[in-house]
C-alpha positions in Angstrom: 48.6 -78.9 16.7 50.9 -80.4 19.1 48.4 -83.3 20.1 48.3 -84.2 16.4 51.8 -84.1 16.5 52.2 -86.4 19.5 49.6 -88.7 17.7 51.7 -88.8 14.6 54.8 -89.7 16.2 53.1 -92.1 19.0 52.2 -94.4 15.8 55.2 -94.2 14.0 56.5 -95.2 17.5 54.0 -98.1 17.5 54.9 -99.4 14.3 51.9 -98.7 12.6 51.8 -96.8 9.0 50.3 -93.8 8.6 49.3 -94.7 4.8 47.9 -97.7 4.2 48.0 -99.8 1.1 46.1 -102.5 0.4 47.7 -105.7 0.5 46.5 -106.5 -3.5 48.7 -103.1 -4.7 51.8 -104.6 -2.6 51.6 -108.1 -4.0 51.4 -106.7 -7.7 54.3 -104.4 -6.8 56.1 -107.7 -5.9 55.1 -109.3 -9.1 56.3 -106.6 -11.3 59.9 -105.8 -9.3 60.2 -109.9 -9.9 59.0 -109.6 -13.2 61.7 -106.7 -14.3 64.5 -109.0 -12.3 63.5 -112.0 -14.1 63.1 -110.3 -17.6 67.0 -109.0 -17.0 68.2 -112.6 -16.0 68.8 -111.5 -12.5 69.0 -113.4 -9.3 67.4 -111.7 -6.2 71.2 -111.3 -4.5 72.6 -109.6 -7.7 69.9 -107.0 -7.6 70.0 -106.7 -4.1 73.7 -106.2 -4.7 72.9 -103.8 -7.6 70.3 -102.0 -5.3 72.5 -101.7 -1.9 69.9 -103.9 -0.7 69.6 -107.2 1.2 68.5 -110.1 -0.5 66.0 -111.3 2.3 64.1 -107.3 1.7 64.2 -108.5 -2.2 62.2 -111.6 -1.5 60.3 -109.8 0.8 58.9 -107.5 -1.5 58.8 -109.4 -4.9 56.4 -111.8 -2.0 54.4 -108.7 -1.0 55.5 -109.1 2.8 56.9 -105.8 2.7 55.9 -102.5 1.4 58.7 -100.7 -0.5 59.1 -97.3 0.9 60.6 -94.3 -1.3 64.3 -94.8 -1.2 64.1 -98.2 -1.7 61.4 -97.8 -4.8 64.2 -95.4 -6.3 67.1 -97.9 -5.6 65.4 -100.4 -7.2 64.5 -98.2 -10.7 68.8 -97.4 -10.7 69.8 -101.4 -10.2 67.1 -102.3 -12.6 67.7 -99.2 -15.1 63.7 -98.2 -15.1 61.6 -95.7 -14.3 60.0 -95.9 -10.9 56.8 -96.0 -12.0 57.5 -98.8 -14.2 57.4 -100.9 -10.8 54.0 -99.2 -9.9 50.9 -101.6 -10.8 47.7 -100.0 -13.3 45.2 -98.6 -11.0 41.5 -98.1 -12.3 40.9 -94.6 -10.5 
């Protein structure tokens, strides 16, 4: 247990993510946060305002550069006054 332990925290160390996404679930996250902003007549700095974000992470996700991590998925539902998985992109499981 306490190798898998040093494992776990030797990556998050490194940068890397434990979970990965794939990069086509990210973009389309992107799309829809834009799509939400833009359907509210929002710019990205009065959401990131909104959100207690900074603009630069806005454009970075509504670009799929960055994935959105919990908090920030919840902070964006409040500022945009949606559910959080009204962000979330259709999945064929």
């Amino acid at each position: 247990m306490t190798v898998v332990a040093l494992c776990l925290w030797t990556d998050c160390l490194q940068g890397e993510s434990l979970v990965s996404v794939s990069k086509a679930f990210v973009n389309k996250f992107g799309a829809n946060v834009r799509a939400l902003r833009e359907e509210q007549e929002l710019s990205q700095e009065e959401l990131a305002a909104k959100a207690k974000l900074h603009r630069t992470h806005i454009s970075l996700i509504e670009r799929g550069g960055r994935q959105a991590g919990l908090e920030t998925i919840e902070a964006l539902a409040k500022a945009l006054k949606v559910q959080p998985g009204d962000l979330m992109p259709r999945m064929r499981i």
